[in-house]
Structures are given as structure tokens and as C-alpha cells.
VEXBAVEX-599615 format. One record per residue (C-alpha): x, y, z; residue in one letter. Coordinates in steps of 0.25 Angstrom, whole numbers, padded with zeros to 4 digits, always signed. Example, Ala and Ser with C-alpha at 12.3 -4.5 7.8 and 13.67 -1.06 7.14 Angstrom:
<sefis>
+0049-0018+0031a +0055-0004+0029s 
</sefis>
This chain:
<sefis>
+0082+0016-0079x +0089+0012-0067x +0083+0006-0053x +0077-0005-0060x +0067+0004-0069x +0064+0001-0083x +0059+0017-0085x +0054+0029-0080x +0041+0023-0080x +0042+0013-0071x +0050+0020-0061x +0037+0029-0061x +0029+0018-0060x +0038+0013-0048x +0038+0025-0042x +0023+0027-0043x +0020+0013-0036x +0028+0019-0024x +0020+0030-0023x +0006+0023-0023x +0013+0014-0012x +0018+0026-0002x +0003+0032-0006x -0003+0020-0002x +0000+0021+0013x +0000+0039+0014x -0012+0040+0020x -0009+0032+0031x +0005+0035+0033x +0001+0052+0034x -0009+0049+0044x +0001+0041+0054x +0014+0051+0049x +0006+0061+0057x -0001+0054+0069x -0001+0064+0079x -0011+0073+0066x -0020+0062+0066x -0022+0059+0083x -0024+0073+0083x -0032+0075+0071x -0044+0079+0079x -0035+0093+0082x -0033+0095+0068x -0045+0094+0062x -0052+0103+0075x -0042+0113+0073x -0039+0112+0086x -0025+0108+0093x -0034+0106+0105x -0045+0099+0101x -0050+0086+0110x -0053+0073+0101x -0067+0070+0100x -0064+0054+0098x -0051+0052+0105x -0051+0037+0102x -0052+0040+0087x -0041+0052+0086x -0032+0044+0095x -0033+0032+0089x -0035+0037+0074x -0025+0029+0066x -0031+0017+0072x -0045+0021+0066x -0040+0027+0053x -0032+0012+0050x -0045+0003+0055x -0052+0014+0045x -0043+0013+0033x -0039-0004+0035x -0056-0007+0034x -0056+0001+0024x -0044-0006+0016x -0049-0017+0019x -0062-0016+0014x -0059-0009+0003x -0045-0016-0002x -0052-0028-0008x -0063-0022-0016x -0050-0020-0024x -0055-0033-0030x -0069-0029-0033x -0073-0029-0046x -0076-0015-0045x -0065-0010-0040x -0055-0017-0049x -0062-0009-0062x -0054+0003-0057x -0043+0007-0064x -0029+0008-0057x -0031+0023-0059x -0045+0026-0054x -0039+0016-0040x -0027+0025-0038x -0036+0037-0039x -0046+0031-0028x -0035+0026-0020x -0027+0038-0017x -0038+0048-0019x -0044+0041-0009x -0030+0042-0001x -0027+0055-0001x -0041+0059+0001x -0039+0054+0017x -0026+0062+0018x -0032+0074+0013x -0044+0073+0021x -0035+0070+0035x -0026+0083+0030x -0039+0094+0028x -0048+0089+0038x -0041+0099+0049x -0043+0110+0039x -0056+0109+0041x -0059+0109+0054x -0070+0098+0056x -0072+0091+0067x -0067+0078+0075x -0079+0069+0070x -0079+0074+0056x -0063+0071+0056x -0066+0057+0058x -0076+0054+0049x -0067+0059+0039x -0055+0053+0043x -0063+0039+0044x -0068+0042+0031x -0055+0045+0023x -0048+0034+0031x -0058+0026+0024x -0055+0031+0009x -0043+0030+0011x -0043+0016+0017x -0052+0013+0003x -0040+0022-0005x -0027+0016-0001x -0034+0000-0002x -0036+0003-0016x -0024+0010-0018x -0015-0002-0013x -0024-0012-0023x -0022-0004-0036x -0006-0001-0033x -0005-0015-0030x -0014-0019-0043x -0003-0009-0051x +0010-0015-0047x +0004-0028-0049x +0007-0029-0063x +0020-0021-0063x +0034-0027-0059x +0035-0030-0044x +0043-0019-0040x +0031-0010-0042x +0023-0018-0030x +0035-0016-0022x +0035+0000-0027x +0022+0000-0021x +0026-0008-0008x +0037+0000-0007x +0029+0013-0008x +0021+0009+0005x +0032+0006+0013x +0039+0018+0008x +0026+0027+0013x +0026+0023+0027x +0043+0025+0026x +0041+0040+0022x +0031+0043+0031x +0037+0038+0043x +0050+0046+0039x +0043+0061+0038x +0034+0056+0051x +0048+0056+0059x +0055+0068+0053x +0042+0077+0055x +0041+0069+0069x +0055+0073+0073x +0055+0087+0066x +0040+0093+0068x +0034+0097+0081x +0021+0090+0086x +0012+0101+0087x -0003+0103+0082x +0004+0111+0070x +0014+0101+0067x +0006+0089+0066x -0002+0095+0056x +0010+0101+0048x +0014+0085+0050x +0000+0080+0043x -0001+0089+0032x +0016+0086+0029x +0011+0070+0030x -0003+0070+0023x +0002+0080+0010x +0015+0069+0008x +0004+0058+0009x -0007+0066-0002x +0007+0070-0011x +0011+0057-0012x -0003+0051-0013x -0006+0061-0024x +0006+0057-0032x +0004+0043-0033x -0008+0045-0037x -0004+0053-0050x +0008+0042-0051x -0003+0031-0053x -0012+0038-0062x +0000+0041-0069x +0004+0028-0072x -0006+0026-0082x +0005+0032-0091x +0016+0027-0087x +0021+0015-0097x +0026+0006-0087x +0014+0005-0080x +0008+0003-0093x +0015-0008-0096x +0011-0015-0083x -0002-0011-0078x -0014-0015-0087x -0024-0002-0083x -0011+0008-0089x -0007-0002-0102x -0022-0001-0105x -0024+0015-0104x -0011+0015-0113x -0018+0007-0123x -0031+0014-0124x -0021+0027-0125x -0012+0022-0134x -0026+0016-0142x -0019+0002-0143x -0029-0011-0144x -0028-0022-0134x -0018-0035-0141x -0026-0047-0143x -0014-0055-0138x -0011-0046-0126x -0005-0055-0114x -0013-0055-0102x -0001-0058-0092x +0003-0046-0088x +0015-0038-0088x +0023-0043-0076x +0029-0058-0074x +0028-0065-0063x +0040-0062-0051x +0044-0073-0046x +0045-0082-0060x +0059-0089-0061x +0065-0084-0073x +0056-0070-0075x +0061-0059-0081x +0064-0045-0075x +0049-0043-0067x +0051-0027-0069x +0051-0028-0083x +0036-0029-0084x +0038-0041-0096x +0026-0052-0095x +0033-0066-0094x +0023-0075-0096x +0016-0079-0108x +0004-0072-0116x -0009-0078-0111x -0021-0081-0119x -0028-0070-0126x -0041-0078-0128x -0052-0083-0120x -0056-0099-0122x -0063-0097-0133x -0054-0089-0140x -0059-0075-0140x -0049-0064-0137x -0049-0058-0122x -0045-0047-0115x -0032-0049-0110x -0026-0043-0096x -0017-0036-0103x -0027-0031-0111x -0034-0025-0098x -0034-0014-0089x -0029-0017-0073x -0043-0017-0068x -0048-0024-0080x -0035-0035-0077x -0041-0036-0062x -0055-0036-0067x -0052-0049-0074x -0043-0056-0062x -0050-0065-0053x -0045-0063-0038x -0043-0076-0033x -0035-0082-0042x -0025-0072-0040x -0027-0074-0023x -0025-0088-0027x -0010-0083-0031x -0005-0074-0022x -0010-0075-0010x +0004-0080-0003x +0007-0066-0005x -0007-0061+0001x -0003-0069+0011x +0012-0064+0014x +0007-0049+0010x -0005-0050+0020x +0004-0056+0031x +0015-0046+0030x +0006-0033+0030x -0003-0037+0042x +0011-0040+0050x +0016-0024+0046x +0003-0020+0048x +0000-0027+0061x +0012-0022+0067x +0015-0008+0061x +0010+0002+0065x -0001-0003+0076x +0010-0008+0084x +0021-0001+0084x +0016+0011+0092x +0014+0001+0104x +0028-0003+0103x +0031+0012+0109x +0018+0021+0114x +0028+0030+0120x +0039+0036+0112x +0038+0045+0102x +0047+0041+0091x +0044+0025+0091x +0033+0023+0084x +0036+0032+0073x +0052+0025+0072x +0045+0010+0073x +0035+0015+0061x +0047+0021+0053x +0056+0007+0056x +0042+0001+0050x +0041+0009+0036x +0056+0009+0033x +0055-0007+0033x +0043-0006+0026x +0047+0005+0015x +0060-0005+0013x +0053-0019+0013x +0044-0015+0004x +0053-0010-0005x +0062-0022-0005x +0054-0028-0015x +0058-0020-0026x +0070-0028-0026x +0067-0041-0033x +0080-0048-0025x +0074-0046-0013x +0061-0054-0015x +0059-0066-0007x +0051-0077-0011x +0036-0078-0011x +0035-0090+0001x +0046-0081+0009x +0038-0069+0008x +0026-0077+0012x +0032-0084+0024x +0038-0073+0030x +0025-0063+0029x +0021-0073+0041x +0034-0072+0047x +0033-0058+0050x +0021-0060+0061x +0034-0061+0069x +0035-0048+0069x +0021-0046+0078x +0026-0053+0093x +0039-0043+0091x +0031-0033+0090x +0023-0036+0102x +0034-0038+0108x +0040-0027+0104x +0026-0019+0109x +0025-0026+0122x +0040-0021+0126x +0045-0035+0126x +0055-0031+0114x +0060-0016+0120x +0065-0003+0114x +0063+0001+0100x +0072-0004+0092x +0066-0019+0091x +0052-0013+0085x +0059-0004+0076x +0066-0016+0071x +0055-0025+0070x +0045-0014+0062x +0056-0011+0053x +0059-0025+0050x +0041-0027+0049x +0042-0014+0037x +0054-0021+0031x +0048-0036+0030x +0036-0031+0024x +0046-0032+0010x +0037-0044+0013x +0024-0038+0011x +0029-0031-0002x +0034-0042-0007x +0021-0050-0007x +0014-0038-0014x +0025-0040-0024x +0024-0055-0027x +0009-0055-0027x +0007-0049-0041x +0018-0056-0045x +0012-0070-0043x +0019-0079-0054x +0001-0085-0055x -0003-0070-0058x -0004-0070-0074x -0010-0058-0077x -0009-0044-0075x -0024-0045-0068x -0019-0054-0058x -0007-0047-0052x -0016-0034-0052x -0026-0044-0044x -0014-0049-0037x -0008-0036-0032x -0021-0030-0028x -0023-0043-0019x -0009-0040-0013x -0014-0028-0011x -0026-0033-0003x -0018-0043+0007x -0007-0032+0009x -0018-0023+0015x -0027-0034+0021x -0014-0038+0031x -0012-0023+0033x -0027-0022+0033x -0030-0032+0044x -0016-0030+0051x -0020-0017+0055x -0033-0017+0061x -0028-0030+0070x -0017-0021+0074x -0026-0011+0078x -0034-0019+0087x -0021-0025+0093x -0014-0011+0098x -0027-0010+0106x -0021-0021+0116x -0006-0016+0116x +0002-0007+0126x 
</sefis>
């Protein structure tokens, strides 16, 4: 096949961890396509165009409450990914949790007008959704990093990508319907229901996608919980010599060979315990069997530069975008909703620049200049204060914020890929941890930034 693909099956496999990564922020990214809905929710669930608000400070400020809701909720529930319990679930069973429990708050937020309930019953239920969802997309963003973990790198990058790639296509259809639909009572709702059935469709899909890959052969080859279901299919007995170091070398050895070809590069460890008897090799095991057997620590011990570098980027982005870009310009119509699409188009294209193996910087680089990037926060105060005029310069800056987060992506690249990780266990360990400092900078980046609009113009 062409485009660097060895066959059908890893183009789906590809294709698939793109999917999972535009699902991850759906939810999020129909709510704020169609803000004017969600201020004025209150009408929609009453049935009445005319209806006053009950709590005027939670309508009015509802994307404020809904992230608070959703960020303690992530980051409570993101590290129980580590539990003992929770790594006894299959890949499988976590995607099923993850976007049922996903799609479960936009459907709730698309048929609760239908019914005609009341104010106060519509906030319980958004607050209690927001909070399943919350506990969804944490578990969803653990398991498709555990995937890509022990596949070549460009499928972390596939999944990077897809996030980007999310916010891109939303921002694109919120300003064509923006600059085509009326804002009316009628057409907002048109709006939502145009937003909220993209975001189900495309939650829906990736969710058969991943169950799918159960039987696809290249992500047998590479993920231990599909090689094992094959096996038992198949009726084939685990090898008494069966390596336990995995299926994808190390990316940043000197002389490796081509990373995508899934070969294992180092040499086959011992299948015997110190006293001889046989054991059960990593290969030999299921992915949560593999991360049932992996020690934590040791593994932090090993990548945490990059926890470092992937935290630092994300609380940077999610300091900035999009808590303050709205103070930038309070006023015009159109700027926020430019400065937010300038945002995602970086973003969609940073992210996927680290499907290109050239384009890789060093590991120290990408560390020194996650701290750089704090740069960005006195020109955008700057920028808010009217010290930097016009529009221009903050377009600039949130589209050059998007594009560095290559950074980001790259970190979440490199962690697997930690030349010390030995074993397919580790880097699953490894790419979940990732996954826990990626949403821990966002996590904590948000919730300050919300208590820093408070005090700006």
C-alpha cells in the first residue's frame, strides 16, 4: 500500500485511533458549537421562547460550571486508571464505559426540551451527566493512550491528531451555520440538534471501530488483549520461550530499524523465574494482565521529563484557550469565534506534525521549550489589557499556541517509546501515565483560569 501503510489493516487501525481522538473532545466541542442553546437552555427545556431564568448566574455562566463539573470529575476519576481494579478491565469493556458514558450526556442535553421539565430538574441533570461524562472521557483518553502504547508512534500521533482535528471541524461548521443560519429561538435549536447528532455519529462509530479491532490482524500483532483473543480463537497454546519484550522497539535507538514495522529489536528475556520454573511471559498475557503485573514507579521513574514537558504544554493552551480569549474582545461578534478557529487550525496541524518522523525534535528540546511557551501568557495579557491593539496580534499568537502544541503531542509520542521501557506492560503503563499529566495540566489549567477571568475586563 501507499502513504506509508503496510496494508488495509493498518490503515483501519490508523484511521480508527483518529476517530477515538476527534470522540474524545465531542462532547465538549457540541456544547460550545452552539453557545447561544446552552445560555438559553432554560427556554428550551420550558418550551417557552419567553421564559425568565430561575438561577441567572448558573444559565449565564453555564460553561463555566459544566468545565469546574467535568475538570473535578477528571481529575478524580483519571487516576483510578491505575487502580488495581480498574486495570482488570479489558480494552473492550473501557471503550464501551468510556463513550457510552459520552454519548449518554449529549443525548440527555439533545431530549431533555422534548420533555418539557422544569429549570431545577434541568440542572440536576445536566450536572449529573456532566459528571458521567467527566468520568467517560477520563477513561476514554487512559485506554486510547494504553492502545497506541504498544503500536508504532504514529498511531499516538493518529490519536493526538484526531483531538486537534475535533476542535478544527467544529469551529469550521460553527462559522458557516454562524454566517448562513438566522439567530432565532427556532434556529438555535435546528443548530443544536445539527451539532449534538454529528457529535453521537461520530461517537457511535468509534466506538464500533474499536470493538472492531479485536479482529483486525494488525492490532493483533501489537496489542497483547487482541493477539490473546486470537489465540484462544485460533485454540493455539501459549510458547514456552515467548519473548516478553514486546512488539515495538525503542524510537530513539541509533541504528533501529524502520519503528512502523512492528519487529522487536531487543533480545528475548528470560522465560524462567530464579529458581527455574517456567512463568508467564508478557507476551503470554492480556493488556490488563500486562498492566496488572507493571509496577508504577518505576515507569514514572522513566519518563517523567516528558510528564513534565506534556504537563507544562497543556496547562499553557489550556490557561489561555479559551478562558481568555473572549476578554480579548467582549464586544464584536465575530472575534472570539475567528481567535478560536486561528486556535484549532494550529492545533489540528501541530499535532499532526508528529506523524512525520523528520520533524521530531530532541527529547531535552521538547522539554526546554514546554517552559518556554509561558511566554505566550504576559502577551496575552497584554493583548487583553489593549496594550497590544486590534485583532490581528491575538490571532497570531493563538494560532502560533495551537501550532506549538506539536509540542504536547510529541511528549505523548516519546513517553511509550522510552528507550528504559522493556515490555509491552511498561509502555501501556507508560502511555496511560501520559495520559494522566496531559489531562492534569489541562485539568489544573482550567480551573485557575476560571478564577482568573473573574478579575479581567
Amino acid at each position: 500500500m501507499a502513504l506509508g501503510f503496510s496494508s488495509w489493516a493498518e490503515f483501519y487501525v490508523y484511521t480508527t485511533c483518529i476517530t477515538l481522538g476527534v470522540s474524545m473532545l465531542m462532547p465538549m466541542n457540541a456544547l460550545t458549537s452552539a453557545p447561544r442553546y446552552m445560555v438559553d437552555y432554560y427556554r428550551y427545556v420550558s418550551g417557552d421562547p419567553h421564559a425568565k431564568a430561575n438561577v441567572p448566574i448558573f444559565w449565564a455562566n453555564i460553561f463555566t460550571f459544566y468545565n469546574v463539573v467535568s475538570l473535578v470529575t477528571q481529575i478524580i476519576f483519571g487516576p483510578t486508571v491505575l487502580t488495581h481494579l480498574a486495570r482488570k478491565f479489558s480494552l473492550s469493556n473501557r471503550f464501551i464505559f468510556a463513550l457510552t458514558c459520552m454519548m449518554l450526556e449529549v443525548i440527555v442535553v439533545l431530549l431533555l426540551p422534548t420533555g418539557k421539565v422544569s429549570q431545577n430538574s434541568a440542572i440536576v441533570a445536566f450536572i449529573i451527566v456532566s459528571i458521567v461524562a467527566g468520568a467517560g472521557k477520563s477513561y476514554l483518553e487512559a485506554t486510547c493512550y494504553a492502545l497506541a502504547g504498544t503500536m508504532p508512534p504514529k498511531f499516538m500521533s493518529a490519536i493526538m491528531f484526531g483531538c486537534g482535528f475535533s476542535g478544527l471541524v467544529a469551529s469550521t461548521m460553527q462559522c458557516i451555520i454562524k454566517a448562513t443560519m438566522e439567530n432565532t429561538y427556532d434556529s438555535v435549536l435546528a443548530q443544536a440538534y445539527i451539532y449534538f447528532s454529528l457529535a453521537l455519529g461520530i461517537m457511535f462509530a468509534a466506538l464500533l471501530m474499536a470493538l472492531s479491532l479485536r479482529y483486525n490482524s494488525f492490532a493483533q500483532k501489537h496489542v497483547a488483549e487482541y493477539r490473546m483473543l486470537k489465540r484462544a480463537t485460533d485454540g493455539e497454546t501459549p510458547s514456552a520461550e515467548a519473548t516478553a519484550y514486546g512488539n515495538v522497539e525503542p524510537i530513539d535507538k541509533a541504528v533501529e530499524k524502520d519503528a512502523d514495522s512492528g519487529k522487536a529489536a531487543g533480545e528475548n528475556l528470560s522465560c524462567r523465574n530464579e529458581n527455574g520454573a517456567p512463568v508467564i511471559v508478557q507476551s503470554e498475557m492480556t493488556t490488563s494482565e500486562q498492566l496488572l503485573t507493571t509496577p508504577v514507579f518505576p515507569v514514572i521513574k522513566k519518563i517523567y521529563p516528558m510528564q513534565i514537558a506534556c504537563f507544562c504544554v497543556f496547562f499553557l493552551s489550556l490557561i489561555i484557550f479559551p478562558s481568555l480569549v473572549i476578554p480579548i474582545d467582549r464586544d464584536d461578534e465575530w472575534f472570539a469565534t475567528i481567535a478560536i478557529l486561528c486556535y484549532n487550525g494550529g492545533d489540528a496541524l501541530g499535532r499532526f506534525l508528529t506523524s512525520f518522523r523528520k520533524l521530531w525534535i530532541s527529547r531535552r528540546k521538547t522539554l526546554y521549550l514546554s517552559f518556554v511557551r509561558f511566554l505566550y501568557i504576559p502577551l496575552i495579557f497584554l493583548c487583553v489589557f489593549h496594550q497590544i491593539p486590534g485583532h490581528v496580534a491575538p490571532c497570531i499568537f493563538m494560532f502560533t499556541i495551537g501550532l506549538t502544541n506539536y509540542l504536547g503531542a510529541l511528549t505523548m509520542v516519546y513517553g511509550p517509546g522510552t528507550p528504559e521501557l522493556k515490555t509491552d506492560g511498561e509502555r501501556v503503563m507508560a502511555g496511560q501515565l501520559m495520559g494522566i499529566a496531559l489531562l492534569g495540566g489541562a485539568s489544573f489549567a482550567s480551573l485557575i483560569a476560571i478564577v482568573v477571568v473573574l478579575f479581567l475586563p
